[in-house]
N, C-alpha and C positions, 0 to 999 in steps of 0.2 A: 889239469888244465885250468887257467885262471876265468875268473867271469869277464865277459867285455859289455861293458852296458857304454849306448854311444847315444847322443842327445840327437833329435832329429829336429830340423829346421826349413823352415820355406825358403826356396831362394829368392824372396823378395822380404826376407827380415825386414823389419824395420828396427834399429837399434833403441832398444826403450829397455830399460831394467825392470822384468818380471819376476814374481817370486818361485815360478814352476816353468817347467820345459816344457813346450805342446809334445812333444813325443819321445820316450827313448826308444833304443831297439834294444835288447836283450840279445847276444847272439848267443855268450855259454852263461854258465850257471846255473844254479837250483834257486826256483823261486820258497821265498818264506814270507807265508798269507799273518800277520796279526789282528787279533781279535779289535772292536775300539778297545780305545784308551781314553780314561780321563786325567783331570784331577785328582782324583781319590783313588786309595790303595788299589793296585795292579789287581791283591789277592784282598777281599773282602768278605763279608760274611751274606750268606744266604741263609732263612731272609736275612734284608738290609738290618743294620743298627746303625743309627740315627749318628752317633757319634765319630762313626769313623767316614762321616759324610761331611762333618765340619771346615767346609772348605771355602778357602777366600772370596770373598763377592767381587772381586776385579778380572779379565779378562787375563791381564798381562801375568797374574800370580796363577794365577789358572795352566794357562799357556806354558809357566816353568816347571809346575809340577807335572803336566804332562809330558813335558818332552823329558825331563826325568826321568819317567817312568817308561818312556818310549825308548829310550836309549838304554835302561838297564834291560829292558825284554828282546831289546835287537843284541845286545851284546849275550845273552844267553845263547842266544841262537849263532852268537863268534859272529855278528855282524854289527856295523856304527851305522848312522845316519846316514853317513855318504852312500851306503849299501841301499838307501830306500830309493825306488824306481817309480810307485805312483802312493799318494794320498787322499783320501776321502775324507775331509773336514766337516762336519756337523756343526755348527752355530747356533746358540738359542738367541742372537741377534747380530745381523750383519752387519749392523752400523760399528760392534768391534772390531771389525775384521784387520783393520789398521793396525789393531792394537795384537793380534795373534800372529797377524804378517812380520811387526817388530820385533818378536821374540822366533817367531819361525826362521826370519833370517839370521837374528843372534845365533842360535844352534847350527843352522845348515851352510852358512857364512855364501860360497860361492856357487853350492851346490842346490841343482833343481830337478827336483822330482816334476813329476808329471802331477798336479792336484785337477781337484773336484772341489768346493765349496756349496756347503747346502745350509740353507737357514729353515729350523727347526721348529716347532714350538715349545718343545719339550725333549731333554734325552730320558729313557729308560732308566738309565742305572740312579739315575736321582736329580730332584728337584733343582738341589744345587750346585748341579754340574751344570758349566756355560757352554762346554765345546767337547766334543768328540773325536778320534782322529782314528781313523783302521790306517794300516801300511800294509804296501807289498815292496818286499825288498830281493836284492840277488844275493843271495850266499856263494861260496867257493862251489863250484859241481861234486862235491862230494868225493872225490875219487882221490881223497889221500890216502894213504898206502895204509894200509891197517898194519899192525907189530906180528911178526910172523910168529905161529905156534910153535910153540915148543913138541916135539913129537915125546912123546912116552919112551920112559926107558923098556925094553925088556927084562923083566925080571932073570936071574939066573937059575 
């Protein structure tokens, strides 16, 4: 069975170009929760080292490496972008948010998830991370046909 995720809307829209959908519905599918994402390497070292936290001070280089990274862990899981249903954006300043919305819609082009926007003082994973992003996405419902076993021969 395929997933159907369907955007939900007031019937008194008003026609304005937003970057997120107030609501989808999920009707089938399996959901898939991601951890945040930043800038910096998906898989890093605990503790941090300092170096592999070397990352661009601008929003919008920020913003590419993320969805890089967001896109190679949605495709692990056999899913794109278009697959993501809601986002939770973390900011350590809102005044970029123009600038995260520009490269959010580069990646997502027509499509809108449902977001959340939060401005932070600080992300955890490092100083010099600007912005956060967790995803929930629909994958297929799981129920592709597994390769049928081979039964054992009997021995003579």
């Amino acid at each position: 069975m395929p997933r159907d995720v369907r955007p939900v809307h007031h019937p008194d829209k008003r026609h304005v170009e937003m970057p997120y959908a107030p609501a989808l519905l999920v009707r089938r599918g399996s959901l898939l929760f991601l951890s945040g994402l930043t800038a910096a390497p998906v898989y890093h070292s605990h503790p941090h080292r300092e170096e592999e936290f070397d990352l661009p001070p601008h929003m919008r280089e920020q913003a590419v490496l993320l969805m890089e990274n967001l896109k190679t862990t949605l495709a692990a899981a056999g899913c794109t972008l278009a697959d993501v249903v809601s986002a939770t954006r973390y900011l350590t300043d809102v005044a970029e948010q123009d600038d995260l919305n520009a490269v959010w819609a580069a990646y997502l082009g027509t499509h809108r998830p449902t977001t959340t926007t939060v401005e932070v003082s600080r992300l955890a994973t490092h100083a010099n991370c600007k912005i956060e992003i967790s995803v929930i996405a629909v994958a297929g419902d799981g129920s592709r046909k597994k390769p049928a076993r081979k039964k054992p021969r009997r021995r003579a």
